[in-house]
N, C-alpha and C positions, 0 to 999 in steps of 0.2 A: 237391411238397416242394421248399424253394428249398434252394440251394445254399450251401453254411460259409463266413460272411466271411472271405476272406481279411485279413489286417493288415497286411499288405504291400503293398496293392493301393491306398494312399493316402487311405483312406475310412476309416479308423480315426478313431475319437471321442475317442484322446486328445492332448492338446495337446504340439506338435512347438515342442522349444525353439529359441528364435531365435540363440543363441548360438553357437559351438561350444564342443564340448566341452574343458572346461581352464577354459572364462573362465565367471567367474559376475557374477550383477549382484549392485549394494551393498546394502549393507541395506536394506531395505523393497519389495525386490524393484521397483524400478526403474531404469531405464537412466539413467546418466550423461548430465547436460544437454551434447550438441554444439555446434559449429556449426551442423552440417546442420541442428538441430532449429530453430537461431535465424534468424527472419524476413532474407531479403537476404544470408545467409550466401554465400561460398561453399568452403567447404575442409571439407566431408564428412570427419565422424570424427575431427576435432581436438577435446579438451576445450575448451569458452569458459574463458577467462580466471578465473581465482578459484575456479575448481569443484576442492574437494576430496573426498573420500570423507571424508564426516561423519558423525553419527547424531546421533536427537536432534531436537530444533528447527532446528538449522543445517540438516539435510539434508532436512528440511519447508521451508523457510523457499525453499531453491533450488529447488523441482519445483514449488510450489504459491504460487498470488497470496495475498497475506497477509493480503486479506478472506474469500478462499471458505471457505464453513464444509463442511470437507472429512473432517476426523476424530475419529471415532464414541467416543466417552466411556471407553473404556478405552485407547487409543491419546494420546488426550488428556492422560488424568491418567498414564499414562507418560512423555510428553514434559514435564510440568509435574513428575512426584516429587510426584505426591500419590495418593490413595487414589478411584477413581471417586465413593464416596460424598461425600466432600470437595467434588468439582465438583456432586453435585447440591444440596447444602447451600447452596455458592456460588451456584447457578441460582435456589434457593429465597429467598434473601436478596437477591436482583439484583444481586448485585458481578459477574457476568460472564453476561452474556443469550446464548446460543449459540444460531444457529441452528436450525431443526427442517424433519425431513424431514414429507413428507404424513403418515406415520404416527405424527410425533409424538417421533421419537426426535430426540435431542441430535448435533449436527454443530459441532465446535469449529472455527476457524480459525487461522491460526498466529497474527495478533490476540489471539484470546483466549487460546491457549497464554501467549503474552510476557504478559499482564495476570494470568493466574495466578499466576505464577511472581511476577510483583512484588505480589501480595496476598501471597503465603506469605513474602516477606521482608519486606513492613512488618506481620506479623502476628508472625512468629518472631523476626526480628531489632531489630524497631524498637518492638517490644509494641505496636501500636495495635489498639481491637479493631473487629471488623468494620464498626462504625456508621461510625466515624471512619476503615477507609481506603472506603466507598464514599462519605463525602462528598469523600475525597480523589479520587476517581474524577469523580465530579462535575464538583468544579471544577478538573480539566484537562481533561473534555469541554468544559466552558465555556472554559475559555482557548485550547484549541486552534480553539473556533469563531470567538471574535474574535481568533485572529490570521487564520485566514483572511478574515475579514471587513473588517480593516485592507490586507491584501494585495488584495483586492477594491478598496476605497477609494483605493488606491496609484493602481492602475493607473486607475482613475477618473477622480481629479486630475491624472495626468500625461495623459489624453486631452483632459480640460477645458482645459489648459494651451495642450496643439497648434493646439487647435480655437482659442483666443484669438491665440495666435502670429499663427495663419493669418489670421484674420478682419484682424487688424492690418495683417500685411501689404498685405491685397487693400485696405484702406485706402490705406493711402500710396500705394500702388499706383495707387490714381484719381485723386489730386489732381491737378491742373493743375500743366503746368510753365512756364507763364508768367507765373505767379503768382511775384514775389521779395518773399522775407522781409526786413522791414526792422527794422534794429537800435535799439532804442528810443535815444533822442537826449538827452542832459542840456537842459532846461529852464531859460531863462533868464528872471530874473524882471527887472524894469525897472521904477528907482524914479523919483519924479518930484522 
């Protein structure tokens, strides 16, 4: 016969809060972004700069990168004010493609949170209807590609530029300097 776990004895299965007691963490049951937490930090337990106690998208938008598709379809249409069914209608219509786990299930990003929210206002407040804001989706996927693509092109030209700069230089650079440039001469004509 084995002997009655004690729960005092640190082997207890239930989870020991990290906190103390008095302090609780913010809404969604996570810790406040530090310093400590921030790469090259050093002043452990300072809030960073900006960080409020939010709810919401705001306080999504600080914990989590704002492509990971991180929140499961009822936390979603909570941060967005809509109705879960709402986002799968949207899924089924393709105004907002969420990520999916192995299983298949819906994983929002704060991404797609902000693009919710702006279909529910150009659907409620600006009457457009669906067809018309995923073409509007469309084409700012398109414009935001070719502004990338212009930024690409930027820096292109201005490497092309260096590289002509340079090439010029190393030009001049070889000529002969014994070589003197002569000033073309006015031309006398002589009549007879």
């Amino acid at each position: 016969m084995t002997a009655p776990r004690n729960r005092d004895d640190g082997a207890s299965s239930r989870r020991v809060r990290s906190e103390p007691l008095g302090q609780s963490r913010p809404l969604g049951g996570r810790r406040p972004m530090t310093d400590s937490s921030v790469p090259g930090s050093s002043v452990p337990g300072q809030p960073v700069a900006g960080d409020q106690r939010a709810t919401g998208s705001q306080q999504a938008a600080s914990y989590v990168d704002f492509e990971t598709p991180v929140f499961v379809i009822s936390i979603a249409a909570e941060l967005a004010q809509m109705h879960p069914q709402t986002l799968r209608q949207y899924d089924r219509v393709g105004l907002v493609k969420p990520g999916r786990t192995s299983g298949g299930g819906r994983r929002y990003s704060a991404r797609d949170v902000a693009l919710l929210k702006m279909v529910q206002h150009l659907s409620q407040n600006d009457g457009i209807n669906l067809a018309g804001i995923k073409r509007i989706i469309d084409l700012e996927d398109q414009v935001r590609a070719l502004q990338s693509r212009v930024e690409e092109l930027v820096v292109d030209v201005a490497e092309a530029q260096a590289r002509v700069a340079s090439a010029e230089a190393a030009v001049h650079a070889s000529y002969r300097r014994d070589l003197v440039p002569v000033q073309p001469s006015a031309i006398i004509r002589w009549r007879r």
